[in-house]
N, C-alpha and C positions, 0 to 999 in steps of 0.2 A: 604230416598233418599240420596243417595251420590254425595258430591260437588267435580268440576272437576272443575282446576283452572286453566286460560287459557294465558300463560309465552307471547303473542303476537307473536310467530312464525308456523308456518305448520309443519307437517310432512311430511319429504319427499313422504309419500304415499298420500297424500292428496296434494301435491301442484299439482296446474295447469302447463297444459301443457304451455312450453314455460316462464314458469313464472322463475324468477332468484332467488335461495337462497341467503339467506343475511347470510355472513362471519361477525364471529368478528373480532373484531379489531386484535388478539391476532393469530387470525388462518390467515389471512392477514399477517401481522408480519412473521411467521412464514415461509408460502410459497416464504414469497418474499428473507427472510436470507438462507433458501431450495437452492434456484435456483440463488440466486443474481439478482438485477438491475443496467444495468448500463446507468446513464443519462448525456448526453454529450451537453456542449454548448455553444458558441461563443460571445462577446459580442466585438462591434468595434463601437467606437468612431470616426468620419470621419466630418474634418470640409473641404469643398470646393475641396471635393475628395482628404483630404490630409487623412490620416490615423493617427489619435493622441495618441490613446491607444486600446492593443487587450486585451483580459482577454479570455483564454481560463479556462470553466472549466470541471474539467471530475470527477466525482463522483460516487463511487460502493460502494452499501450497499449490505452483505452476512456476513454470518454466521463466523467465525474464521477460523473453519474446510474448509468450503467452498474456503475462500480464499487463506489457503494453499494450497487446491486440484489446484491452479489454480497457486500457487505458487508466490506468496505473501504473505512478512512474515516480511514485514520490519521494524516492531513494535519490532519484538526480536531483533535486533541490533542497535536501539537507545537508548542510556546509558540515556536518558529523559525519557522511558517509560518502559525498561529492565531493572530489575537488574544486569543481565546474562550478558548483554552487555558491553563492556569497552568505556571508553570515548576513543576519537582518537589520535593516538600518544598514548598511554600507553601504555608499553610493560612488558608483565607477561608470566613467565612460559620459561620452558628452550627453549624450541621451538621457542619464539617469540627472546630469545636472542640471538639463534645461527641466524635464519634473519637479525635482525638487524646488527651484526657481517658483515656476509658478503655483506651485501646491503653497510656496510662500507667501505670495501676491495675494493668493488665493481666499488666505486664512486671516491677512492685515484686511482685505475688503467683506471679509464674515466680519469680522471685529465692529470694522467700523458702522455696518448695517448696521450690527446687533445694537451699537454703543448707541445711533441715529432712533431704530426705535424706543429706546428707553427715555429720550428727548435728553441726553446727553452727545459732551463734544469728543468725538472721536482722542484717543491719549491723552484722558485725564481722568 
C-alpha cells in the first residue's frame, strides 16, 4: 500500500460548494502590491466642541511599478532615499547653470522695476 500524506488543505476539485479557499500569506501579499490599497483616516481630538488636534492619515501600499503607473515616484527625488537625486539648492551640469544665470538677471531687473516704480534710482 502506498502512503498519501495529507499537507491540511483541499483541492480545488474536492472543496465544497460555497466553501472559501485559504490564501497565503505571500499570494495575499501579492494581490494586494497587484492592485494596491488605499486606507484613509481621520483622527480629531475635540474638547467642549473645541477642535485641539486633526491627524489626517492616508496610506497606499502597492507595488513600485504599481505606483509609478499611478504616478508616484517621489522616492527618486529625495537625495535621503536617491542617489540619483540632488539635495536642493545644488546646482550641476550646464543647464542647471545657464538657470541659475538667468533666474539671476531675472531678479536684478524685478529690483530694478520695483526700485523705478517707487520713483527711486535703481542700487541705492
Amino acid at each position: 500500500m502506498s502512503e498519501i500524506s495529507w499537507t491540511g488543505s483541499r483541492s480545488p476539485a474536492r472543496s465544497m460548494p460555497g466553501e472559501r479557499e485559504s490564501a497565503s500569506l505571500a499570494d495575499l501579499l501579492e494581490r494586494i502590491l497587484d492592485k494596491g490599497i488605499v486606507i484613509v483616516g481621520d483622527v480629531r481630538v475635540n474638547l467642549l466642541d473645541i477642535e485641539l488636534l486633526t491627524i489626517k492619515l492616508r496610506l497606499l501600499v502597492a507595488s513600485v511599478d504599481r505606483a509609478k503607473e499611478m504616478g508616484i515616484d517621489w522616492w527618486e527625488h529625495d537625495p535621503s532615499l536617491s542617489s540619483k537625486a540632488r539635495p536642493a539648492g545644488e546646482v550641476s551640469g550646464g543647464g542647471d547653470r545657464e538657470l541659475a544665470e538667468e533666474n539671476r538677471r531675472l531678479r536684478e531687473r524685478l529690483a530694478a522695476l520695483e526700485a523705478a516704480a517707487e520713483g527711486k534710482e535703481p542700487g541705492s
